[in-house]
N, C-alpha and C positions, 0 to 999 in steps of 0.2 A: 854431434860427434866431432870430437879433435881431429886435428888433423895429424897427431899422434895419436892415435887411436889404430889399433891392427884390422886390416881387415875381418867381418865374420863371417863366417862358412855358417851355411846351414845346406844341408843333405838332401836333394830334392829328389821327389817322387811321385810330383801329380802332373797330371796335364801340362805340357809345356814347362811344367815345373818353376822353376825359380827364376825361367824365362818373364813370367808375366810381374815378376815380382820386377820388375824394371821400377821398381817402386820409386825411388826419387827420392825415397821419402824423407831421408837424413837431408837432402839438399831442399827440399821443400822445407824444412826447419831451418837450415842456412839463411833459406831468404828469408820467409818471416820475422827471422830473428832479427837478420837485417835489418830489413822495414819499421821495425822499433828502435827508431834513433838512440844512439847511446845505450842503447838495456844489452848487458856481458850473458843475461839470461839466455836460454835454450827453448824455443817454440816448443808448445806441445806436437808430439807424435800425429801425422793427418791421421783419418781413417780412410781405410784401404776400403775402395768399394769393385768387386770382380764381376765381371759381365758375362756368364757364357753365350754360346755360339750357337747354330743349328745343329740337328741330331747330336744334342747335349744337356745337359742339364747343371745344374750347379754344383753337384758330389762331384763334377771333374775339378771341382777347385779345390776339394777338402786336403790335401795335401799342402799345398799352396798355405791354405789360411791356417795350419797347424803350425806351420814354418813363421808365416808371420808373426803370428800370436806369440810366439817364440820369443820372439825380439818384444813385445810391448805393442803390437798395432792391434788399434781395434778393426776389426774386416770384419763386412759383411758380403756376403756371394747372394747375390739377387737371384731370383728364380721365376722367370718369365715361361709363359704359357708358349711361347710361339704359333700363337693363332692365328696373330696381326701384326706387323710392322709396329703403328699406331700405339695398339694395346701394350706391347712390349716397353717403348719409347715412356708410355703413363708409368707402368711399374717401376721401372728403374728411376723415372724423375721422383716418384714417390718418396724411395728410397732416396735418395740424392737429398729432397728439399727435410727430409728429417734429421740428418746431422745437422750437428754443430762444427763450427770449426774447420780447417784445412780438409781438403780431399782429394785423393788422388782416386782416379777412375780407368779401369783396365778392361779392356775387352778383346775376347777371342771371337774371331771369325764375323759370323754376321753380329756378335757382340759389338763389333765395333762402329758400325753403323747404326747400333742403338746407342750408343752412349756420345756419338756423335749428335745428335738429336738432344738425348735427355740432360747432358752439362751444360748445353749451349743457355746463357745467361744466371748463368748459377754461379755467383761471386767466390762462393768458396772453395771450388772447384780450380785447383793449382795449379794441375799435372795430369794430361790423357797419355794411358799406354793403349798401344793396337800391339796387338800379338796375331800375327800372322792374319789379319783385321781387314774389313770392310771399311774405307773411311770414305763417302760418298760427300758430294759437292750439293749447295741446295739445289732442290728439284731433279735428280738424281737418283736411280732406284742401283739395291742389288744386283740385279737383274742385267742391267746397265752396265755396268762396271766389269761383269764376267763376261760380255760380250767384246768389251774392248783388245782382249789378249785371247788367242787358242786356246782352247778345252784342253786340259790336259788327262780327263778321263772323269771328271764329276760327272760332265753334263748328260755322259751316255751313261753313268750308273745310277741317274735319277729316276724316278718312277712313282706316278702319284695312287695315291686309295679312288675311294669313291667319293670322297668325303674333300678329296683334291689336296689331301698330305702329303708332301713328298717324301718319300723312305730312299736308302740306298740300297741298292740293290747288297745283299749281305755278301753275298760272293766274291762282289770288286771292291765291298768296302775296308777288306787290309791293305791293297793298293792304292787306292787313292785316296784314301782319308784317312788310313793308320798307318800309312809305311813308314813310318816311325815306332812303331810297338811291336813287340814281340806277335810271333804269329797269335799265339794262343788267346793273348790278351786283344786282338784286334779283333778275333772273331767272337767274342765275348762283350764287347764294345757295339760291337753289329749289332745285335740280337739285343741292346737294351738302346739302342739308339730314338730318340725322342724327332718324333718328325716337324717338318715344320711345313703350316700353310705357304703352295706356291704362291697362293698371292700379295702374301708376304714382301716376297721379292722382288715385285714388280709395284709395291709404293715409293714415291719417291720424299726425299727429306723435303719439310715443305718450311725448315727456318733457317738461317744463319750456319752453318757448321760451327759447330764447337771450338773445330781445330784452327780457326781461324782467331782467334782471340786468345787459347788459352794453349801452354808451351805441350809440346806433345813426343813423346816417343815411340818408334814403331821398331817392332822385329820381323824381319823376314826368315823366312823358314826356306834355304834355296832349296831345298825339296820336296817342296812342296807339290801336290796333285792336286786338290784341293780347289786352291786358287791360283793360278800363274803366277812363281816370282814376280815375273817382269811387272803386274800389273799391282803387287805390294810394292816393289819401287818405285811405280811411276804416283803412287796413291802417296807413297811418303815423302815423294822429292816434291809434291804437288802443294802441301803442307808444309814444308818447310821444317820435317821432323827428322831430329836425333834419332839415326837408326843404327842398330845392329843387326848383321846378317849372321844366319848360323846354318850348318848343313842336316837339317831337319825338316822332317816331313811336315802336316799339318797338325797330327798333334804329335807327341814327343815324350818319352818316358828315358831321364839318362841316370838310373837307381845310385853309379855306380859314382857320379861326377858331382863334385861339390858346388852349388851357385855361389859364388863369393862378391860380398860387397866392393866393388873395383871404382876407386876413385875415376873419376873421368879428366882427361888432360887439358878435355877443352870445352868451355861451355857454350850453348847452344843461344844461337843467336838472339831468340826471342826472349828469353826469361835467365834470368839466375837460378833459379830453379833446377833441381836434378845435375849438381854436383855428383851426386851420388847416382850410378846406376845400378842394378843387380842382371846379370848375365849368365847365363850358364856355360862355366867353362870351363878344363881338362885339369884334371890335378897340374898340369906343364904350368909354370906360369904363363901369364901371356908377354909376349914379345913384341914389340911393337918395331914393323919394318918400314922401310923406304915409301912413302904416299905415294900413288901415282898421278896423275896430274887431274883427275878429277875430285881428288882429296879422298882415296881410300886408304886408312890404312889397317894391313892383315894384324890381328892380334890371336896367335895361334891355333886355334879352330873356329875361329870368328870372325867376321868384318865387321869395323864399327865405322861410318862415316856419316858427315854432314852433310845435309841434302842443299843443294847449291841451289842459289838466288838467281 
């Protein structure tokens, strides 16, 4: 993409929408293209690989991967059992070591703790997005990581089978895991939600982080109930990752607001990579005001800042 090229809108309407699409993925061709000394050529398109989360499945991407498809990427949305950390971690690397060529890897919630795992030494592997994301340290469990920050109301809507699946309680699950969604649709979310073994949560990563090697972007969700903002900041400043903040729950439905490819002003320390972001933002454009001195700056219903060294 030129850099006379207009930005594109595309209409978001899945999970987190056109949030996870933080796709890179035009700046992931930037660099590639780069990296070919001399060649005026244009890298092929990554493929997009999408991770879901706990009490999720992978249809919460189907919007997402219609949107991308849109544009030319090939995606795939992985569809893990959540029976086992482990088990999870095999699937997804499955999928990972069958492309060909550039990838960019995205994951929601405890997604993000598996694809931290499953990219880690996968050369092709460009770009990790966390979307309101688990991104765990080695030898570091889930489980860990939610203790670090106050419950903000998961911990007391949890509750296991016999079988030791954790369900949310349906009742508190439009508060704290959909206050983001319209009522109707939250409580209809409830009632199909996919549970996940608790013990799960309490494996820890046992190689490398991923996000230690490979350039990474994280979105926080500041209203989040789910998982503590504070403890998506301290997981994104902790990595070293390109974040945008936005004032959204844990998952996120905005029908009405267009995701727009938005050039980024500054690139991110680690990689040339991810020129391009994708964010979800207000028909307004965005404005970009006065930094404050730990390098935030407000871009109209959003924060986008660099996580400092």
């Amino acid at each position: 993409m030129s850099r006379n090229t207009k930005p594109g809108i595309v209409f978001a309407h899945g999970i987190w929408a056109l949030l996870a699409l933080t796709v890179l993925a035009s700046g992931v061709a930037t660099h590639l293209s780069a990296q070919s000394a001399g060649h005026a050529t244009t890298a092929a398109k990554p493929t997009i690989i999408l991770v879901h989360g706990a009490w999720a499945d992978a249809s919460g991407w189907y919007d997402v991967t219609l949107a991308l498809q849109a544009h030319g990427y090939k995606v795939m949305a992985v569809q893990n059992s959540l029976f086992s950390y482990a088990k999870d971690i095999e699937t997804t690397k499955r999928v990972l070591d069958a492309q060909q060529g550039p990838i960019v890897v995205v994951g929601h919630s405890y997604g993000g703790a598996v694809i931290t795992a499953a990219a880690a030494g996968n050369p092709n592997v460009k770009s990790l997005v966390y979307v309101a994301a688990f991104a765990p340290d080695s030898n570091e469990a889930v489980g860990a990581l939610l203790q670090r920050y106050p419950d903000l109301g998961l911990g007391k809507a949890l509750g296991p089978d016999a079988a030791g699946f954790l369900y949310i309680d349906a009742a508190k699950y439009p508060k704290v895991f959909a206050n983001g969604l319209p009522p109707t649709q939250a409580r209809a979310f409830a009632t199909a939600q996919k549970p996940i073994a608790g013990s799960a949560l309490g494996e820890p990563l046992t190689v490398a982080p991923a996000w230690k090697t490979v350039p990474s972007w994280y979105v926080v969700g500041t209203q989040d109930r789910a998982i503590n903002p504070e403890l998506e900041r301290f997981m994104a400043k902790r990595m070293n990752a390109r974040v945008t903040e936005l004032p959204a729950g844990h998952l996120c439905r905005h029908p009405s607001r267009p995701g727009r490819f938005l050039k980024s002003r500054r690139k991110p320390r680690t990689s040339r990579a991810g020129r391009w972001i994708v964010t979800l933002a207000s028909i307004v454009p965005w404005r970009r005001r006065r930094e404050s001195p730990v390098g935030v700056a407000q871009v109209s219903s959003a924060t986008e800042w660099q996580g400092m060294e």
